[in-house]
C-alpha positions in Angstrom: 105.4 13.1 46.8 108.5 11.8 45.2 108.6 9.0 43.2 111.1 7.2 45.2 109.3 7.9 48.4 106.4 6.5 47.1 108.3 3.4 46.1 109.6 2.8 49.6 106.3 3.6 51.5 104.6 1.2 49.3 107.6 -1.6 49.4 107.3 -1.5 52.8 103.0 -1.5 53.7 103.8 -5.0 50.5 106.2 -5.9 52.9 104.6 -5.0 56.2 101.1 -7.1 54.6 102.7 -10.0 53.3 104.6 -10.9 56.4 101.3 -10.2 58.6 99.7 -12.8 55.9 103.1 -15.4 56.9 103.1 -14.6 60.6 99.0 -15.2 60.4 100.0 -18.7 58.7 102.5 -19.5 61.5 99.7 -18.5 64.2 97.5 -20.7 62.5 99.9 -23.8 62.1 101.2 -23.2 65.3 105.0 -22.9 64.3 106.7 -22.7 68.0 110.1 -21.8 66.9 112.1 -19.2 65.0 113.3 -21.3 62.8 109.4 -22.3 60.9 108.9 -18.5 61.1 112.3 -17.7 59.0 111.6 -20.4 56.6 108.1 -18.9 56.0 109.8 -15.4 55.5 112.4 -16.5 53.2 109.5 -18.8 51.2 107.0 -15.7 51.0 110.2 -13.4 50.3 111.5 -15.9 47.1 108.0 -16.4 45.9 107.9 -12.6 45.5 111.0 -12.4 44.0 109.9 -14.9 41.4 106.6 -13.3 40.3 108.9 -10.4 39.8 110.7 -12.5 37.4 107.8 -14.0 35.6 106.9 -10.0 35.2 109.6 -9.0 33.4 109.2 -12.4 31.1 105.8 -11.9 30.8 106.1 -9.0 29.4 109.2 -9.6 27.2 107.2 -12.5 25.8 104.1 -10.3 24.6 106.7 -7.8 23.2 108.0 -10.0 21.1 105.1 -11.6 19.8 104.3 -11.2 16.3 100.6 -11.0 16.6 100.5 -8.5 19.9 103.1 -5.9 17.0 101.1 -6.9 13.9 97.6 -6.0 15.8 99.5 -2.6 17.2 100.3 -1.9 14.0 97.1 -2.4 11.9 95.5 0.5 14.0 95.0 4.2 14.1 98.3 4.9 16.3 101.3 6.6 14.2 104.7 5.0 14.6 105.4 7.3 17.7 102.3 6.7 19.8 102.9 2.9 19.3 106.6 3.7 20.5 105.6 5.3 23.1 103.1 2.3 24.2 105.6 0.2 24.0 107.9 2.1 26.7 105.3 3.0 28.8 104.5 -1.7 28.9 108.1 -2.0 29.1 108.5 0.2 32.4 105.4 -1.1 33.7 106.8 -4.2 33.6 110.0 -3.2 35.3 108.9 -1.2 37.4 107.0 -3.7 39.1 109.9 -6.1 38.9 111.9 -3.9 41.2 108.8 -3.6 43.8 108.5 -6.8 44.2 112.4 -7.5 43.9 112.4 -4.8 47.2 109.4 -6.3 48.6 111.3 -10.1 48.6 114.5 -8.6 49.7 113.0 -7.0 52.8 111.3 -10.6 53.5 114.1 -12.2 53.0 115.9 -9.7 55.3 112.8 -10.6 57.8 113.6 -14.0 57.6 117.9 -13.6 58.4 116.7 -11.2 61.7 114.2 -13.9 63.2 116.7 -16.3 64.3 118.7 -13.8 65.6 116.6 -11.9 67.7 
């Protein structure tokens, strides 16, 4: 399958799940307009957008950490392998930046349709 196939199917089952988890909420709290439900969208949609965020600085902050290189360093890896670590955290950490930056975007998307429909 390709890669970006796999990326949308996924983005959207995240998507599909997390606004079945909001719309649960609302059924539970008994929101009776459209207006609760699109606020609970564009909350869900922002809070995924911001744990993509953190992500990235998560990861940025243990790549720049003196101990996390000095400890890479100090074992049996050449300078290549530990290179290659290195590229293979950093587009981990992207990569799952731009899921959840798509997941949040669809949300949000969610959450500008409700009103209107």
């Amino acid at each position: 399958m390709p890669r970006i196939l796999k990326l949308l199917l996924l983005t959207l089952a995240a998507a599909c799940a997390i606004g079945a988890i909001v719309a649960g909420i609302g059924w539970l709290a008994q929101w009776q307009s459209a207006t609760q439900f699109s606020n609970g969208f564009f909350f869900a949609g922002s809070a995924v957008i911001v744990l993509g965020v953190l992500s990235v600085m998560g990861g940025y902050k243990m790549r720049a950490d003196f101990g996390v290189l000095y400890s890479q360093s100090a074992g049996d890896m050449n300078a290549l392998k530990r290179s290659q670590r290195r590229i293979a955290d950093t587009l981990q950490a992207y990569s799952a930046s731009v899921l959840l930056f798509l997941v949040g975007a669809i949300l949000i998307g969610f959450a500008i349709l409700i009103p209107n429909l």
